[in-house]
C-alpha positions in Angstrom: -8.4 4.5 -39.2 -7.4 5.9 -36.1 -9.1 5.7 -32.6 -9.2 9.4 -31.5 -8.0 11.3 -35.2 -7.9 14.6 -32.9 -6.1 15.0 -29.6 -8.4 17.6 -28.6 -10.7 14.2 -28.7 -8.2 11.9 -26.9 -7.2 14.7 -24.2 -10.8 14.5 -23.0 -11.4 10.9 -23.1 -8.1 10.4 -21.1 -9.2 13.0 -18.6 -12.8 11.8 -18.1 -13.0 8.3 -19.2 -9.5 6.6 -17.9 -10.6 7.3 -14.5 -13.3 5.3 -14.9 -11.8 2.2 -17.1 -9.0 2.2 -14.1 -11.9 2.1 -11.2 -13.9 -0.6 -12.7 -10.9 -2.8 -13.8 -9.3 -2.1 -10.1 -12.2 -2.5 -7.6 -12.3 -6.3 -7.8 -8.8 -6.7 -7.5 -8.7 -4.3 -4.2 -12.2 -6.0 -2.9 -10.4 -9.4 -3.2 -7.2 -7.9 -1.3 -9.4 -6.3 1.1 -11.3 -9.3 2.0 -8.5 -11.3 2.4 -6.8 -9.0 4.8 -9.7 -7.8 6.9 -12.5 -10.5 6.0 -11.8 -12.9 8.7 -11.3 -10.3 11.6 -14.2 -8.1 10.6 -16.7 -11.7 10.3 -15.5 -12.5 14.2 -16.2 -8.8 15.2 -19.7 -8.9 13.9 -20.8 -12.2 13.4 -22.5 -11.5 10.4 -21.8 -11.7 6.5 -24.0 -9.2 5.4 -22.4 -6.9 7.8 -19.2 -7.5 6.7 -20.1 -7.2 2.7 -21.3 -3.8 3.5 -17.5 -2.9 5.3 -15.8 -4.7 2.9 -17.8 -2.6 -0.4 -16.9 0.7 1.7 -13.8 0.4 2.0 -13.4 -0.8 -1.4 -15.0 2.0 -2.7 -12.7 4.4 -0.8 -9.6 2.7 -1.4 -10.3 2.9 -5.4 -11.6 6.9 -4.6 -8.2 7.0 -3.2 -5.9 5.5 -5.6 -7.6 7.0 -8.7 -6.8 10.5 -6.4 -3.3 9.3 -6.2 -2.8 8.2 -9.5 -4.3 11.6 -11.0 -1.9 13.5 -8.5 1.1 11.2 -10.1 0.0 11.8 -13.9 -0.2 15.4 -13.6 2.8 15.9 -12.0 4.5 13.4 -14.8 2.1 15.1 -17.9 1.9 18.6 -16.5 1.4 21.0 -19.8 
C-alpha cells in the first residue's frame, strides 16, 4: 500500500503541506541560531528577556517566511512542469 496511490494526490500534498512540515521542523533550528547570534547584544540593548523573546520569535518567524520563499523559488525553478 502506497502512501499517495495518485500523483494528482501527492502533487497537492507537496505543494500545500511540505511548506509546512519544512517550517515547523526548521523554526527551532533558526530560533536556536538566532539567539545565539543576536541573544546576547539584543539582552544588553534592552535589559529585558521578555523583550528580547519577542525580537528573537519575530525574527524567527520571518527568517523561516523567508527561506520557505526561497526554497519554493529554488524548487520551481528545479521542478518547473
Amino acid at each position: 500500500m502506497r502512501l499517495f496511490p495518485e500523483r494528482e494526490k501527492m502533487k497537492v500534498f507537496m505543494s500545500r503541506w511540505l511548506p509546512v512540515l519544512l517550517a515547523v521542523a526548521w523554526a527551532p533550528l533558526v530560533w536556536m541560531i538566532l539567539a545565539a547570534l543576536l541573544g546576547s547584544w539584543l539582552q544588553s540593548i534592552s535589559c529585558s528577556w521578555q523583550v528580547v523573546m519577542i525580537v528573537l520569535a519575530l525574527a524567527t518567524l520571518g527568517s523561516t517566511f523567508g527561506l520557505l520563499r526561497l526554497f519554493g523559488l529554488f524548487s520551481r525553478n528545479i521542478f518547473d512542469e
